[in-house]
mmCIF file of the protein (N, C-alpha, C, O) and its ligand, coordinates in Angstrom:
data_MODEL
# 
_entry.id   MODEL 
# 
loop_
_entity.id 
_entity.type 
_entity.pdbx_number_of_molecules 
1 polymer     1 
2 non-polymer 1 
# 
_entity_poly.entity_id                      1 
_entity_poly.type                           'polypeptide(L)' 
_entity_poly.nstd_linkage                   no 
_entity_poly.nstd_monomer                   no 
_entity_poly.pdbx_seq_one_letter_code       
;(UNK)(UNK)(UNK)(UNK)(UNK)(UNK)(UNK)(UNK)(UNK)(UNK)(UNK)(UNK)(UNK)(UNK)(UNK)(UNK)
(UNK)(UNK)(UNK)(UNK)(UNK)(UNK)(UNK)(UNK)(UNK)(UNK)(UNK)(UNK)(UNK)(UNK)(UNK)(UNK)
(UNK)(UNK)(UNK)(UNK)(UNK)(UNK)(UNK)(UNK)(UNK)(UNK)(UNK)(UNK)(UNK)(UNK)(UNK)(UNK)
;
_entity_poly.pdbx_seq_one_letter_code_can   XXXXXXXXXXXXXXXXXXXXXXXXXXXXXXXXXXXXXXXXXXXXXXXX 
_entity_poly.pdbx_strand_id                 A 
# 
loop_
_entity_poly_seq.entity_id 
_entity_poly_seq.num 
_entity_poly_seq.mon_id 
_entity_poly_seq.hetero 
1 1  UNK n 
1 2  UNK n 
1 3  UNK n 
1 4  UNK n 
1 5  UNK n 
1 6  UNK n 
1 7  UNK n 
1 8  UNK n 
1 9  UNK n 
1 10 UNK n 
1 11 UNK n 
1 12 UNK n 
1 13 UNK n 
1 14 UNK n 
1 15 UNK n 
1 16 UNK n 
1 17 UNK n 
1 18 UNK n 
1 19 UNK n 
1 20 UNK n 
1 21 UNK n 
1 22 UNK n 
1 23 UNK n 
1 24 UNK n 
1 25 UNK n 
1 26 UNK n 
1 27 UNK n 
1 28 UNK n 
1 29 UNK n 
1 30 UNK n 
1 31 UNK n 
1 32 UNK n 
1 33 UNK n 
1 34 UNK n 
1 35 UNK n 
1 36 UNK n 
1 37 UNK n 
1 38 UNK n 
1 39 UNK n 
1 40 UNK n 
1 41 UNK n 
1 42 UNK n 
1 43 UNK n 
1 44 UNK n 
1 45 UNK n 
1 46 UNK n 
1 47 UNK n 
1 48 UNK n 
# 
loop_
_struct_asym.id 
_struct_asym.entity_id 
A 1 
B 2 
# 
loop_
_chem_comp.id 
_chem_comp.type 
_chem_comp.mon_nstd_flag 
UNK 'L-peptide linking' . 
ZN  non-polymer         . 
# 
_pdbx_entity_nonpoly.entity_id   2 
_pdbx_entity_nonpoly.name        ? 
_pdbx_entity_nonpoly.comp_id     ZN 
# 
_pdbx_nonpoly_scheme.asym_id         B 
_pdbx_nonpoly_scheme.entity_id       2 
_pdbx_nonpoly_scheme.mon_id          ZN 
_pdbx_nonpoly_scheme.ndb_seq_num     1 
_pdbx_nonpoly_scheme.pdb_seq_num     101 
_pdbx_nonpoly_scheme.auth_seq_num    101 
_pdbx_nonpoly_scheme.pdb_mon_id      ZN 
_pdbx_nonpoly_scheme.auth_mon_id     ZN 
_pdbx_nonpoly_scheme.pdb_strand_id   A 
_pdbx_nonpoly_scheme.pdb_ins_code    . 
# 
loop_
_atom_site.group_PDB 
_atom_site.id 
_atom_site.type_symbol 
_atom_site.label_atom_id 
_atom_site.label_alt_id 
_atom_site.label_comp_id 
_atom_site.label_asym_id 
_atom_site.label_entity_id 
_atom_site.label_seq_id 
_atom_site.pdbx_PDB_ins_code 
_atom_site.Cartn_x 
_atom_site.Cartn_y 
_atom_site.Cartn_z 
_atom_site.occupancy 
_atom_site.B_iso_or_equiv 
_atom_site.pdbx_formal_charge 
_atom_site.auth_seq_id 
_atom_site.auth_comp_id 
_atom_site.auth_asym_id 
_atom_site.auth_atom_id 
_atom_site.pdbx_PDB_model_num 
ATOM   1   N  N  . UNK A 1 1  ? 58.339  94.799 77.262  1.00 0.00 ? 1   UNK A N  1 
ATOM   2   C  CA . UNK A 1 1  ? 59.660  94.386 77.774  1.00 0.00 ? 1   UNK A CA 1 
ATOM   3   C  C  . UNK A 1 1  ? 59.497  93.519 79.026  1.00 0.00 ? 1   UNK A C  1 
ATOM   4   O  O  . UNK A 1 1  ? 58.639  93.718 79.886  1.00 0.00 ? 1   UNK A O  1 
ATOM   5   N  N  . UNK A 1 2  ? 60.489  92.445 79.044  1.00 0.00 ? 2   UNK A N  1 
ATOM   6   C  CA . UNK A 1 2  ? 59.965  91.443 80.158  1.00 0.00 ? 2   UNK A CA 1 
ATOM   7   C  C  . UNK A 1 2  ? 61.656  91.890 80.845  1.00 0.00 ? 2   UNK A C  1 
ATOM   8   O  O  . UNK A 1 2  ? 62.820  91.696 80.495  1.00 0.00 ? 2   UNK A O  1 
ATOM   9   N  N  . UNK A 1 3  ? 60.729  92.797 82.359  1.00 0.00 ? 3   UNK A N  1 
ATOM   10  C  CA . UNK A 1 3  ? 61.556  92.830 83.318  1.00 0.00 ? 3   UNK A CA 1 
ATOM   11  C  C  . UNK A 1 3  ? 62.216  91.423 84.286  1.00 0.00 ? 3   UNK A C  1 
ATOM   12  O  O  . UNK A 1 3  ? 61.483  90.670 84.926  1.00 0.00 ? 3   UNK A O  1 
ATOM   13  N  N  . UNK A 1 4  ? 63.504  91.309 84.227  1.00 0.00 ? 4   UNK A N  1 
ATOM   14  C  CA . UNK A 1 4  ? 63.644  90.553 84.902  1.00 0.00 ? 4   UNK A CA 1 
ATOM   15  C  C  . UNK A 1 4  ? 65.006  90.469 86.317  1.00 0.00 ? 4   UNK A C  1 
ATOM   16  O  O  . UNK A 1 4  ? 66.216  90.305 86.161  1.00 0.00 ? 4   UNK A O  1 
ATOM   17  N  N  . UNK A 1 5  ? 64.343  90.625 87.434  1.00 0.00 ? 5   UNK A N  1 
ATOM   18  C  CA . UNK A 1 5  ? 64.887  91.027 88.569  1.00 0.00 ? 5   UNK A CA 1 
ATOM   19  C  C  . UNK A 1 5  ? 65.807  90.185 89.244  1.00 0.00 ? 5   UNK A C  1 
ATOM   20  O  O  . UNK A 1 5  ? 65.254  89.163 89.653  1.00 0.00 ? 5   UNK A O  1 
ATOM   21  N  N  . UNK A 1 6  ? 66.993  90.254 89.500  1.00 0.00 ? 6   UNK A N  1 
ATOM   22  C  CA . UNK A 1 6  ? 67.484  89.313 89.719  1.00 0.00 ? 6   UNK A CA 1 
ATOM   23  C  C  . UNK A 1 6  ? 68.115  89.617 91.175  1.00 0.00 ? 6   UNK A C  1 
ATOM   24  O  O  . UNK A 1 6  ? 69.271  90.040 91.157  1.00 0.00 ? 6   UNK A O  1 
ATOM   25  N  N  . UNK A 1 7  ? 67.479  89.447 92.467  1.00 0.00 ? 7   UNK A N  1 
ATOM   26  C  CA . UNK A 1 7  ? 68.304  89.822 93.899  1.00 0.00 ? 7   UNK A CA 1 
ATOM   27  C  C  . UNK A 1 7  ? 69.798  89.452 93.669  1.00 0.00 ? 7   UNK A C  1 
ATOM   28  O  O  . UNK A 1 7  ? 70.667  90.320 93.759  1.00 0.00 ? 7   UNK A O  1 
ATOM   29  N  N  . UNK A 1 8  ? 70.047  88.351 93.415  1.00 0.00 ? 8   UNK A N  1 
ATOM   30  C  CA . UNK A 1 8  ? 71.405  87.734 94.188  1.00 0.00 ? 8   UNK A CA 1 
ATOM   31  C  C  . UNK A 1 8  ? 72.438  87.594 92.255  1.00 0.00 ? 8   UNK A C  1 
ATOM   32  O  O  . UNK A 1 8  ? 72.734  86.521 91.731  1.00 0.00 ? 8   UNK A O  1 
ATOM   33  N  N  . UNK A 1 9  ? 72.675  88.701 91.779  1.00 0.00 ? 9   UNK A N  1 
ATOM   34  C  CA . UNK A 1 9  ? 73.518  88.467 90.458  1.00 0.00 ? 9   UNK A CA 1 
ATOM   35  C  C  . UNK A 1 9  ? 74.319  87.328 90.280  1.00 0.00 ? 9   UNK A C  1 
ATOM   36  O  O  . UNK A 1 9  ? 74.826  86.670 91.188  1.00 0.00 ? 9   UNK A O  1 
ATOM   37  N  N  . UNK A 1 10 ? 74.416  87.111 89.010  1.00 0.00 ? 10  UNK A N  1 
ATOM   38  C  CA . UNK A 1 10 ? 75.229  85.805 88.937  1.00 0.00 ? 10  UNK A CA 1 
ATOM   39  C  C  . UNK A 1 10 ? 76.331  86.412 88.642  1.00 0.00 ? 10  UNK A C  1 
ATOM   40  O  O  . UNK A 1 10 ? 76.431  87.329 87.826  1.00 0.00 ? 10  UNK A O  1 
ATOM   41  N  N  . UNK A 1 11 ? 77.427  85.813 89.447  1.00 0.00 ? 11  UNK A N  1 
ATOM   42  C  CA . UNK A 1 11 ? 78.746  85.903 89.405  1.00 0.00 ? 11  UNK A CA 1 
ATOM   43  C  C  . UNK A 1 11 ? 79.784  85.001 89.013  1.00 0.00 ? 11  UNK A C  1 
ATOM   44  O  O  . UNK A 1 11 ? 79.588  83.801 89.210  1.00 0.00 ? 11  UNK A O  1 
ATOM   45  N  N  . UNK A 1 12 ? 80.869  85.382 88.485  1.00 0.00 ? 12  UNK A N  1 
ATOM   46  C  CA . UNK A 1 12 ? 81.115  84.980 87.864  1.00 0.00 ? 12  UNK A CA 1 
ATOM   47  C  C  . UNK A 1 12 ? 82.812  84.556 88.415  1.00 0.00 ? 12  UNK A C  1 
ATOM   48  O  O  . UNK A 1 12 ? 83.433  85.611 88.544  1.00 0.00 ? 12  UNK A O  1 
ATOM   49  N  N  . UNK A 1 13 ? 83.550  83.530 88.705  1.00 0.00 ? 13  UNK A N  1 
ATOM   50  C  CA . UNK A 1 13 ? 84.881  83.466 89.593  1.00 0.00 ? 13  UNK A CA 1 
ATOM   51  C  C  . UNK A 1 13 ? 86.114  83.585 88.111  1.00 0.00 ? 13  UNK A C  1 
ATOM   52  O  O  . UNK A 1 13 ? 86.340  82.772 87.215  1.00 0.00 ? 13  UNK A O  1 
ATOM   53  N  N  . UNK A 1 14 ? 86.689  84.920 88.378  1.00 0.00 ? 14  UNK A N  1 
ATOM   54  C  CA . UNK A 1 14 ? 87.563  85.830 87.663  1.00 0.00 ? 14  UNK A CA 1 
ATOM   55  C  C  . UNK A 1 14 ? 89.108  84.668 87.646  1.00 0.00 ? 14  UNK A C  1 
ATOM   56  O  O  . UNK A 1 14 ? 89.982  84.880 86.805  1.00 0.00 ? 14  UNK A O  1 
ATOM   57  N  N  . UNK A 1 15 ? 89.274  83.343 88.794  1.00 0.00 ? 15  UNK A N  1 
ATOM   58  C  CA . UNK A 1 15 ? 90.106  82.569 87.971  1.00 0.00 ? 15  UNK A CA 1 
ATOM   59  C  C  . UNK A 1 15 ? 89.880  81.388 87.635  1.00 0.00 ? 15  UNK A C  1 
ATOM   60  O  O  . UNK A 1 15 ? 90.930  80.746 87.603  1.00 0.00 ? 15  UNK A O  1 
ATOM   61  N  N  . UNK A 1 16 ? 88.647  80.571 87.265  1.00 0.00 ? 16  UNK A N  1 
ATOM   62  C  CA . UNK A 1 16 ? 88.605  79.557 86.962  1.00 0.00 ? 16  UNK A CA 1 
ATOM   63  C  C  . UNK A 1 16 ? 87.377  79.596 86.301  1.00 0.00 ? 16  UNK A C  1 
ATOM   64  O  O  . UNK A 1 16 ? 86.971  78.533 85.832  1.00 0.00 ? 16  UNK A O  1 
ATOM   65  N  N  . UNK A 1 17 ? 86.763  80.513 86.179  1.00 0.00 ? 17  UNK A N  1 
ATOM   66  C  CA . UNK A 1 17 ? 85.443  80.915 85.549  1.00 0.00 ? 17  UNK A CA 1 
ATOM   67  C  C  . UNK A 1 17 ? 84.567  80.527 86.019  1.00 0.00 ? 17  UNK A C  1 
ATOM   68  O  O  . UNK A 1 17 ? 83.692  81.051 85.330  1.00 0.00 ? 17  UNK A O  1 
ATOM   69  N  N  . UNK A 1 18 ? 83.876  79.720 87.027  1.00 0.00 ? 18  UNK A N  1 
ATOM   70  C  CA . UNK A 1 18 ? 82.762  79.019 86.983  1.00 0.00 ? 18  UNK A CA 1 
ATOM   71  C  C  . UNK A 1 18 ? 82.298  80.175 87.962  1.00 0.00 ? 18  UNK A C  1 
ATOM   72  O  O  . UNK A 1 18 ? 82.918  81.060 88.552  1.00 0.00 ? 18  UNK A O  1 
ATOM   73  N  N  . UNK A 1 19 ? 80.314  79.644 87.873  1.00 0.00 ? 19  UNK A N  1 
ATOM   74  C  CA . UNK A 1 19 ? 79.517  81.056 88.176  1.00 0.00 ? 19  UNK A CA 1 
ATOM   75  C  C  . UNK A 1 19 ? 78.875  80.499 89.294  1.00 0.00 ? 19  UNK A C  1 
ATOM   76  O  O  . UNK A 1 19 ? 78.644  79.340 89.641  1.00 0.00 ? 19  UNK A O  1 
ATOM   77  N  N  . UNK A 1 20 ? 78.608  81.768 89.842  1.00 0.00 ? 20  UNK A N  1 
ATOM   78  C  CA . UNK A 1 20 ? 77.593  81.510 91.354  1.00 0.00 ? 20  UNK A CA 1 
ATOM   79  C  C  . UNK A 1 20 ? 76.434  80.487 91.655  1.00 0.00 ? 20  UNK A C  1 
ATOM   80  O  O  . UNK A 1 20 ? 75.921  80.200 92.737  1.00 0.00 ? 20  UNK A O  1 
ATOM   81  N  N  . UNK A 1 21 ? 76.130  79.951 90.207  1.00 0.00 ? 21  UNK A N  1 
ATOM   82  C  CA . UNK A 1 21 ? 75.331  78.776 90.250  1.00 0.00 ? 21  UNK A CA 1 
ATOM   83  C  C  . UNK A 1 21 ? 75.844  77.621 90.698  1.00 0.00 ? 21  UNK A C  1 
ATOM   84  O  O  . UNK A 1 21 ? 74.987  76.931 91.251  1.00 0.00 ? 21  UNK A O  1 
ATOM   85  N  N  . UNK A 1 22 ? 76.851  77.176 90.672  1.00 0.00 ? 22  UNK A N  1 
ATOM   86  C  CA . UNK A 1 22 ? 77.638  75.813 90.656  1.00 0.00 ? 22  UNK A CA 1 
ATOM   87  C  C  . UNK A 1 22 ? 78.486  76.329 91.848  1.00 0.00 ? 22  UNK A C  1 
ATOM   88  O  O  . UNK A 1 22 ? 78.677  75.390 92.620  1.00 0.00 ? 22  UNK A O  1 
ATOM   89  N  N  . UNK A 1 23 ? 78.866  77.083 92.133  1.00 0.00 ? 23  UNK A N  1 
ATOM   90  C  CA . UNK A 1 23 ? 79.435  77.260 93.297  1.00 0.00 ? 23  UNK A CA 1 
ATOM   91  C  C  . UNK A 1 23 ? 80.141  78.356 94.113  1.00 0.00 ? 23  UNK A C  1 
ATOM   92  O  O  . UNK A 1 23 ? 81.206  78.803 93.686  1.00 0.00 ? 23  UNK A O  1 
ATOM   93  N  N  . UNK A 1 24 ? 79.467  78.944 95.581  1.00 0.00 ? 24  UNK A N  1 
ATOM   94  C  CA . UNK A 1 24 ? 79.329  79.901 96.213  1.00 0.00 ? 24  UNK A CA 1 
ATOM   95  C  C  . UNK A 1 24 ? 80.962  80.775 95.540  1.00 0.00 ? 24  UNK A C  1 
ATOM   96  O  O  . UNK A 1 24 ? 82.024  80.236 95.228  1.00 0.00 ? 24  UNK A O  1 
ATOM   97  N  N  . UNK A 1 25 ? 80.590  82.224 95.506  1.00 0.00 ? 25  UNK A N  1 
ATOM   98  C  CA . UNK A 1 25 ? 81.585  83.156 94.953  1.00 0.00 ? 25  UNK A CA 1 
ATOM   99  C  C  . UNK A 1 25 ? 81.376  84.329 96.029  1.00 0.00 ? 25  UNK A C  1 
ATOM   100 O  O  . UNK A 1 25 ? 80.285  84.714 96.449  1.00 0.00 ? 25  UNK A O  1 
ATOM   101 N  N  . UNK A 1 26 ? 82.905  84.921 96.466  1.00 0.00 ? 26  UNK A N  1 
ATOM   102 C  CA . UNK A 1 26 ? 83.080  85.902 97.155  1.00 0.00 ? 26  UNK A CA 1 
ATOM   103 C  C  . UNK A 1 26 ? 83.410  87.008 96.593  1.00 0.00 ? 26  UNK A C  1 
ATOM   104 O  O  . UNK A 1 26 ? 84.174  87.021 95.628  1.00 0.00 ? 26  UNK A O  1 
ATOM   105 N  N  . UNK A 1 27 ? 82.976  87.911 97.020  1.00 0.00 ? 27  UNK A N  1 
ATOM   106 C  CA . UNK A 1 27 ? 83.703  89.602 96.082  1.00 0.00 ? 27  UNK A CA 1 
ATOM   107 C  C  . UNK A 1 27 ? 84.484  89.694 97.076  1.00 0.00 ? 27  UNK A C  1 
ATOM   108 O  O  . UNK A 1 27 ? 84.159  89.612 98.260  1.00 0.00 ? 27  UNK A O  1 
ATOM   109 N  N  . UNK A 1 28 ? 86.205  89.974 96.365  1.00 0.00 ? 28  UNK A N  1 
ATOM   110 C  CA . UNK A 1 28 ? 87.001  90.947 97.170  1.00 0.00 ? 28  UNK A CA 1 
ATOM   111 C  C  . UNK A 1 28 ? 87.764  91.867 96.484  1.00 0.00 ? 28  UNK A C  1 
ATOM   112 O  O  . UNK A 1 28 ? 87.618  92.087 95.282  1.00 0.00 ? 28  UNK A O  1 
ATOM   113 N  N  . UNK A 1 29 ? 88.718  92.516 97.322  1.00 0.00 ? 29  UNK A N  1 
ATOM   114 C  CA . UNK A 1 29 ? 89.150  93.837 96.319  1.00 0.00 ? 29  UNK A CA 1 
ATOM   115 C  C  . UNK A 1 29 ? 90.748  93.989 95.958  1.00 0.00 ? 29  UNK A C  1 
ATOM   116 O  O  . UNK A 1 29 ? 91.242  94.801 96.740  1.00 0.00 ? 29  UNK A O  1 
ATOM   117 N  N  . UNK A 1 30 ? 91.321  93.685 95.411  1.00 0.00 ? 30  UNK A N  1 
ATOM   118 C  CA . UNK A 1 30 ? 92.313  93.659 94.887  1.00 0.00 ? 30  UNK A CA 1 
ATOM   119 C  C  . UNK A 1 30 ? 92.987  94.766 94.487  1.00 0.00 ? 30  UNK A C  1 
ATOM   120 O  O  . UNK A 1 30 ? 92.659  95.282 93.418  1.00 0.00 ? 30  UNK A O  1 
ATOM   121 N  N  . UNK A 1 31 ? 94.043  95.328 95.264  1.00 0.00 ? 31  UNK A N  1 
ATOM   122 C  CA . UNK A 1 31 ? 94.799  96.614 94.238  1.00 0.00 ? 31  UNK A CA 1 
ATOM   123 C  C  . UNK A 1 31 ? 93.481  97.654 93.857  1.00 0.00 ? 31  UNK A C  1 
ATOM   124 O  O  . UNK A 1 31 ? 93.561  98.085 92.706  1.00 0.00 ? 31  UNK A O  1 
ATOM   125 N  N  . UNK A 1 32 ? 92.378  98.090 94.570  1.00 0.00 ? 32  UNK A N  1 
ATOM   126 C  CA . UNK A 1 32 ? 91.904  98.584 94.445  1.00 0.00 ? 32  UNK A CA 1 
ATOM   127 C  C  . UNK A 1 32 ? 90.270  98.618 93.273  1.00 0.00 ? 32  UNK A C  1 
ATOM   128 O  O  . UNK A 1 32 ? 89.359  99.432 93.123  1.00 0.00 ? 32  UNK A O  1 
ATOM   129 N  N  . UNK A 1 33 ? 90.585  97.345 92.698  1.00 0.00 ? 33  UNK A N  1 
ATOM   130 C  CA . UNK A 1 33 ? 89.368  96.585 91.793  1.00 0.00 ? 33  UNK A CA 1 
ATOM   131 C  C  . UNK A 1 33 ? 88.954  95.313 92.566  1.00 0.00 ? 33  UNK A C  1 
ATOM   132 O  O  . UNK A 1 33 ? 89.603  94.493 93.215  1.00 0.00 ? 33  UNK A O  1 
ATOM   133 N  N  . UNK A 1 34 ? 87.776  95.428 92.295  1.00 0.00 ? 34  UNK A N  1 
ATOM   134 C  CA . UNK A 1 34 ? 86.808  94.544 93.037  1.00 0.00 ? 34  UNK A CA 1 
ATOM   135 C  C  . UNK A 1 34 ? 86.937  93.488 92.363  1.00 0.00 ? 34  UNK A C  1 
ATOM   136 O  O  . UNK A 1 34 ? 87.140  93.816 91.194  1.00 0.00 ? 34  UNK A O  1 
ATOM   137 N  N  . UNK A 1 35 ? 86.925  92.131 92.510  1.00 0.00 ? 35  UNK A N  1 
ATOM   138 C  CA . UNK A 1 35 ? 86.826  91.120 91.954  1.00 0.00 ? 35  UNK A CA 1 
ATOM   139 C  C  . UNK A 1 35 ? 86.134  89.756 92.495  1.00 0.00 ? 35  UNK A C  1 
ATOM   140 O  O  . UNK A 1 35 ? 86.055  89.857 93.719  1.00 0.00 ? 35  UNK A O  1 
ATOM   141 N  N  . UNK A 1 36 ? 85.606  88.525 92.052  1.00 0.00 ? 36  UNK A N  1 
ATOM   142 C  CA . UNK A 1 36 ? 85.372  87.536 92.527  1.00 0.00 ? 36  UNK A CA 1 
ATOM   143 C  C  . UNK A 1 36 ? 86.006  86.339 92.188  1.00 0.00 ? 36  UNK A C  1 
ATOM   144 O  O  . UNK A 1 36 ? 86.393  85.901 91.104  1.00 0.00 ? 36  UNK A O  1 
ATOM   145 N  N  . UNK A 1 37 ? 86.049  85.750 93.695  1.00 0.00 ? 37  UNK A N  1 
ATOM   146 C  CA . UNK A 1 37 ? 86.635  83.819 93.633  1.00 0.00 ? 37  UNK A CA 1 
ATOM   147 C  C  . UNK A 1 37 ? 85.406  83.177 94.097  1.00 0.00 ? 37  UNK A C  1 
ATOM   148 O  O  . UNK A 1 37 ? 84.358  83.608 94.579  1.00 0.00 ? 37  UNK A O  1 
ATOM   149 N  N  . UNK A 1 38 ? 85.890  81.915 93.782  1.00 0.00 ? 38  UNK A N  1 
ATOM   150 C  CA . UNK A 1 38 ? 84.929  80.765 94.131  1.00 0.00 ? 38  UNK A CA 1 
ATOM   151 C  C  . UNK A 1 38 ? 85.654  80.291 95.535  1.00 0.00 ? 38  UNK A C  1 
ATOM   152 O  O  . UNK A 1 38 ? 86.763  80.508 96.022  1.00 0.00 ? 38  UNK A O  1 
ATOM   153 N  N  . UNK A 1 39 ? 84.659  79.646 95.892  1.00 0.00 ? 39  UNK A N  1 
ATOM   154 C  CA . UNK A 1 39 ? 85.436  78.943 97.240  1.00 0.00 ? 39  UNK A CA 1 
ATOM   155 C  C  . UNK A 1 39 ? 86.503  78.184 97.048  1.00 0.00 ? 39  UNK A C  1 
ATOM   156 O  O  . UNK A 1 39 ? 87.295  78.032 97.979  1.00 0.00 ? 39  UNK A O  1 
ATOM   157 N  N  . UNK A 1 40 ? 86.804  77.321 95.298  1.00 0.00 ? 40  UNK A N  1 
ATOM   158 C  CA . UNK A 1 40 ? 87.602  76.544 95.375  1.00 0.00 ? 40  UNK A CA 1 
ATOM   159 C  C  . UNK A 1 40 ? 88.868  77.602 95.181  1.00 0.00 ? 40  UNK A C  1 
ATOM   160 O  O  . UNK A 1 40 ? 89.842  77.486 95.924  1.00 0.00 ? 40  UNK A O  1 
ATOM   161 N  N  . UNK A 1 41 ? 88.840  78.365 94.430  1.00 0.00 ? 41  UNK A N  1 
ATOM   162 C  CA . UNK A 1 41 ? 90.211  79.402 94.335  1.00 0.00 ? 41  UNK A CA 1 
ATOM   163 C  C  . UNK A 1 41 ? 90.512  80.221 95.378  1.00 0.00 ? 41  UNK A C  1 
ATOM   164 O  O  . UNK A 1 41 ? 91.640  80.713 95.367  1.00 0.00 ? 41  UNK A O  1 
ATOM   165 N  N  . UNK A 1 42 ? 89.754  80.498 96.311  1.00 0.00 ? 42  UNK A N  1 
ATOM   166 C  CA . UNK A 1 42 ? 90.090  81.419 97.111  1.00 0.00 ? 42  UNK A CA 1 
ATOM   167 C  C  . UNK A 1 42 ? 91.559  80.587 98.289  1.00 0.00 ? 42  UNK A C  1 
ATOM   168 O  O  . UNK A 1 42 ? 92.453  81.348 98.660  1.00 0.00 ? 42  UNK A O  1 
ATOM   169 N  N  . UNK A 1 43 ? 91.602  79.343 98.656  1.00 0.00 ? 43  UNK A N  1 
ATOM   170 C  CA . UNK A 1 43 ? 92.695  79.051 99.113  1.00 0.00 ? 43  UNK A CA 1 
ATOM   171 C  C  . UNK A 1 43 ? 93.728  79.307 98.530  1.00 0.00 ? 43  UNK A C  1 
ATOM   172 O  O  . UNK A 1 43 ? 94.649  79.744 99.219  1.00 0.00 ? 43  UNK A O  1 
ATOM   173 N  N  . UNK A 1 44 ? 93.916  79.148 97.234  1.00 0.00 ? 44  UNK A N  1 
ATOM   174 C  CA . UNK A 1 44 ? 94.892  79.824 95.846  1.00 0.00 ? 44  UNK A CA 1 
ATOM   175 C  C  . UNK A 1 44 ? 95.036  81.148 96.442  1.00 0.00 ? 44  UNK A C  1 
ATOM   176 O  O  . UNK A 1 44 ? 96.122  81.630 96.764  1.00 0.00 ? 44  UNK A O  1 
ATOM   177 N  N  . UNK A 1 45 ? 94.081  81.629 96.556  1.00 0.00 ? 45  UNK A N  1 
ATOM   178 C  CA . UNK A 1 45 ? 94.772  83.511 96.885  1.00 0.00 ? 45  UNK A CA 1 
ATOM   179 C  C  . UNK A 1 45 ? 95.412  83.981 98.272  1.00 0.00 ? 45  UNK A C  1 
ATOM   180 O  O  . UNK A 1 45 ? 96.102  84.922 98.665  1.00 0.00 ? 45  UNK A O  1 
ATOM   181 N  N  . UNK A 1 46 ? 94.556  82.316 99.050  1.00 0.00 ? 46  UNK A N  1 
ATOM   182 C  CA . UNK A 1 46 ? 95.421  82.773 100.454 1.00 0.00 ? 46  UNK A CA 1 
ATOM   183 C  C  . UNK A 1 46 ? 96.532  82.284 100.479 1.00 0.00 ? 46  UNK A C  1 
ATOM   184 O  O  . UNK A 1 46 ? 97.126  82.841 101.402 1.00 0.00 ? 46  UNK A O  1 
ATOM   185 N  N  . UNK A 1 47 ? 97.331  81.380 99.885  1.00 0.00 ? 47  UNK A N  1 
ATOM   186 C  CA . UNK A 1 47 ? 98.597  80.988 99.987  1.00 0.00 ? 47  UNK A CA 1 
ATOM   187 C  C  . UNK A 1 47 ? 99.011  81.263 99.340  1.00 0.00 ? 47  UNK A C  1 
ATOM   188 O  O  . UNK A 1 47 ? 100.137 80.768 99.365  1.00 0.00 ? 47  UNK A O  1 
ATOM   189 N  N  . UNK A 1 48 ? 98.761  82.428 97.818  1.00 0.00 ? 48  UNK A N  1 
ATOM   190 C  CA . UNK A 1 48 ? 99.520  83.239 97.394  1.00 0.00 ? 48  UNK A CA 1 
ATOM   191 C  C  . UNK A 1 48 ? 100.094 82.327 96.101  1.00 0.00 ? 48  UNK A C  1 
ATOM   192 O  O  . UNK A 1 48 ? 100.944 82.796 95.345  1.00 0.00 ? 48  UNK A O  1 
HETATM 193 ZN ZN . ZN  B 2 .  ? 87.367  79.736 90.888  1.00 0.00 2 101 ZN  A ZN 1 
# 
């Protein structure tokens, strides 16, 4: 079996889909579930 370790998981931005490869993603917590944005959506969540 080929272990493969990954420090920094790829994530994945819960509204526009794109993943931690292409561009930096934050975990935050929502209503009590954890979730992630990308930098470009996260202004979206601050102005609601
Ligand atoms: Zn996004």
């Amino acid at each position: 079996m080929a272990s493969e370790k990954k420090e920094a998981p790829e994530l994945v931005c819960a509204h526009c889909g794109t993943s931690s490869e292409l561009t930096p993603i934050l975990k935050y917590v929502h209503q009590g579930e954890e979730k992630n944005v990308c930098v470009h959506c996260l202004p979206m969540l601050i102005h609601g």
